[in-house]
C-alpha positions in Angstrom: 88.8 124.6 85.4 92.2 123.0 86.2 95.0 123.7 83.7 96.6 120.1 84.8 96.8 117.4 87.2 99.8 119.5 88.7 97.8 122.8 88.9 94.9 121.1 90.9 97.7 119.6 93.4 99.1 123.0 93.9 95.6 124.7 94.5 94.3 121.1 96.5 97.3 121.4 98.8 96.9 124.6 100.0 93.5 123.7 101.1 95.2 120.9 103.2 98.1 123.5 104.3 96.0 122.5 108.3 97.5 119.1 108.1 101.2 119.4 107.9 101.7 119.2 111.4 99.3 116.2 111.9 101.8 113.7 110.5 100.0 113.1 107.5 100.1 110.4 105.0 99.4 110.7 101.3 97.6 107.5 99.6 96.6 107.8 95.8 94.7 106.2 93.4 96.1 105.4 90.6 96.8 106.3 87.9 95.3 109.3 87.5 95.0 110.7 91.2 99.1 110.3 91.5 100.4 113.6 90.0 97.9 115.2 92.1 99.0 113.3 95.3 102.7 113.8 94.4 102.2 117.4 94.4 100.4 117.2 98.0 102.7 115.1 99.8 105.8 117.2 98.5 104.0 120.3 99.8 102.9 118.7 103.3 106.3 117.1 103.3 104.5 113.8 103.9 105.3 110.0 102.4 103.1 108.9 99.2 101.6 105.5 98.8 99.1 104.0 96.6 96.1 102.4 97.3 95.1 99.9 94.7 91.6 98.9 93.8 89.7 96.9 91.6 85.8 96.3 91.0 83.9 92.7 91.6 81.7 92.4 88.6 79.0 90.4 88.9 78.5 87.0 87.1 77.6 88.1 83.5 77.4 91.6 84.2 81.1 92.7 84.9 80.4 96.2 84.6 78.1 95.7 87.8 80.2 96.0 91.0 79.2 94.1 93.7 81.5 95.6 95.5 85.3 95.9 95.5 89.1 94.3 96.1 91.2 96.8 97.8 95.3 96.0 98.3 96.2 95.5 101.8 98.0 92.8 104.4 95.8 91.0 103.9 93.1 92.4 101.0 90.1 94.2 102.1 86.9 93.4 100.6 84.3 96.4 100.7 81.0 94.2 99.7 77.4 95.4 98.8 75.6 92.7 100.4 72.2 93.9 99.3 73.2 93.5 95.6 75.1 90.3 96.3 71.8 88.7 98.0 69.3 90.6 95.7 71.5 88.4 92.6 72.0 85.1 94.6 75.5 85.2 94.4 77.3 82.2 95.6 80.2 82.5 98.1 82.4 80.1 95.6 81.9 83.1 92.8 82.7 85.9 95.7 86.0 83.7 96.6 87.3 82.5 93.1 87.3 86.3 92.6 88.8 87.7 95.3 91.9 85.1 94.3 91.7 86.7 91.0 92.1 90.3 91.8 94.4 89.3 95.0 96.8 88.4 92.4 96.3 91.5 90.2 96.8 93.5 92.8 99.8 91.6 93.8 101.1 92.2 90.3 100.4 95.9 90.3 101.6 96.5 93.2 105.2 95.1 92.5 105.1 96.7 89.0 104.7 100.2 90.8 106.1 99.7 94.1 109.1 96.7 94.0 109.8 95.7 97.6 109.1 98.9 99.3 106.7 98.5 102.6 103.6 100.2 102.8 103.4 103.3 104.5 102.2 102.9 107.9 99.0 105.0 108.6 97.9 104.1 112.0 97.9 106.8 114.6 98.5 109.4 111.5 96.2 111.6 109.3 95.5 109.3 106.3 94.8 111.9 103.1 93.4 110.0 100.2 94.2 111.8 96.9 92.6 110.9 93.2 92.2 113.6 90.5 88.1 113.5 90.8 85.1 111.3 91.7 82.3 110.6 89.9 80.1 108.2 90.8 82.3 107.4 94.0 82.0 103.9 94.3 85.7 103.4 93.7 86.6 106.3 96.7 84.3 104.3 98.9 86.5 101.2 98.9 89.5 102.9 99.1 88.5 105.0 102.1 86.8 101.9 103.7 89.5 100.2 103.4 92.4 103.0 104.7 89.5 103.0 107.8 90.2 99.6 108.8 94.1 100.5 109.0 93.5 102.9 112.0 94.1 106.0 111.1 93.7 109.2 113.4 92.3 110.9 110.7 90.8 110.2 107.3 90.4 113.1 105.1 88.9 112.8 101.2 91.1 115.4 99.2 90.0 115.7 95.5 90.0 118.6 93.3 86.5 117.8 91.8 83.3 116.3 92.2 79.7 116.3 91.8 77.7 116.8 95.2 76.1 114.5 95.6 78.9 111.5 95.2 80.8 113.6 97.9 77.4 113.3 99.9 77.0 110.1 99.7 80.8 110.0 101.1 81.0 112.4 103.6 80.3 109.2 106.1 83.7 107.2 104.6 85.9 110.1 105.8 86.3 112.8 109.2 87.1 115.5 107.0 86.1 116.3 102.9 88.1 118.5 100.6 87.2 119.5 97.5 87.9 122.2 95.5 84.6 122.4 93.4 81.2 120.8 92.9 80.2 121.6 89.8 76.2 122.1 89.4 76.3 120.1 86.1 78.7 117.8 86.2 79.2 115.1 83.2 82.9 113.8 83.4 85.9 114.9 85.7 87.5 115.5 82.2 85.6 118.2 81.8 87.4 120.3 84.3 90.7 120.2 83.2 92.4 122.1 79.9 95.1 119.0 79.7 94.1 115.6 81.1 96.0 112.4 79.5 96.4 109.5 80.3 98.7 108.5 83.1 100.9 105.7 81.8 102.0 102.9 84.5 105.8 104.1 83.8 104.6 107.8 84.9 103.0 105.9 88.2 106.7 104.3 88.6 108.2 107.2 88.2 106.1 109.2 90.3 106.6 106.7 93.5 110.2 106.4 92.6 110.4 110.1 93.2 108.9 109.8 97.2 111.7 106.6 97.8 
């Protein structure tokens, strides 16, 4: 049980103490993993960045990822092709909303971020920071994604998760932290005393503190 988001990224970077000399990179997801990531990269003395995604819901069933949009030069999408041809989904429906989320993701991103570049990852140690998994389906893009940037190293930091998700993972990433794997887990909640809601101005502020 964490007390707070701060709390597990005190405790989550002293497991990644190994990687302050490996010219790491901290990428969040937001909104929730950024206190945690905050507290990493100010401990690994490393730059924070954000790495935005969002879910392709399938034609009349939007709670049914086909797969997802993740921000990038130019946007990565990380597709389940067996559900996309086990549905019949056209190629039109697949573009029209990669368009859609492309400028969602545009819109985020300058909400949180302004003009400031992206931080470079290639050649580094890319440590991808959220509060917790659950199903992992969300991680999966994001670490997909970061891959495809070229990266040294790609290590899944999170302070809690059910073992299997971080199973089904452990291919996406060189190295997996996590801090516990609950036998019954339900929600990642669950395993914090104080867990609100991260409001985008916290986000802002956040990011404005790594500038």
């Amino acid at each position: 049980m964490f007390r707070d988001r701060t709390d597990a990224g005190e405790q989550l970077a002293q497991a990644l103490a190994e990687h302050q000399a490996t010219d790491p990179v901290v990428l969040a997801l937001p909104r929730g993993g950024l206190p945690v990531a905050r507290v990493v990269a100010d401990a690994l003395g490393a730059p924070l960045d954000i790495v935005l995604v969002r879910k392709i819901g399938a034609p009349g069933q939007r709670e049914l990822a086909l797969g997802a949009l993740v921000d990038g030069d130019p946007p990565q999408a990380v597709l389940n092709a067996d559900l996309i041809e086990l549905l019949g989904v056209s190629e039109e429906y697949l573009e029209q909303e990669k368009q859609a989320l492309t400028e969602e993701l545009n819109r985020r991103r300058e909400s949180y971020l302004g003009d400031r570049k992206r931080a470079d990852v290639a050649g580094k140690t890319a440590i991808v920071v959220d509060d917790g998994i659950a199903t992992g389906a969300t991680m999966r893009a994001a670490l997909t994604a970061t891959r495809r940037r070229g990266p040294e190293t790609l290590v899944l930091a999170v302070p809690v998760a059910p073992a299997e998700s971080l199973h089904g993972l452990s291919g996406e990433a060189d190295s997996v932290v996590c801090l516990s794997t609950p036998a019954h887990f339900r929600a990642v909640s669950l395993h914090y005393q104080r867990f609100p809601q991260v409001s985008d101005d916290e986000v802002i502020a956040l990011l404005g503190d790594s500038s």
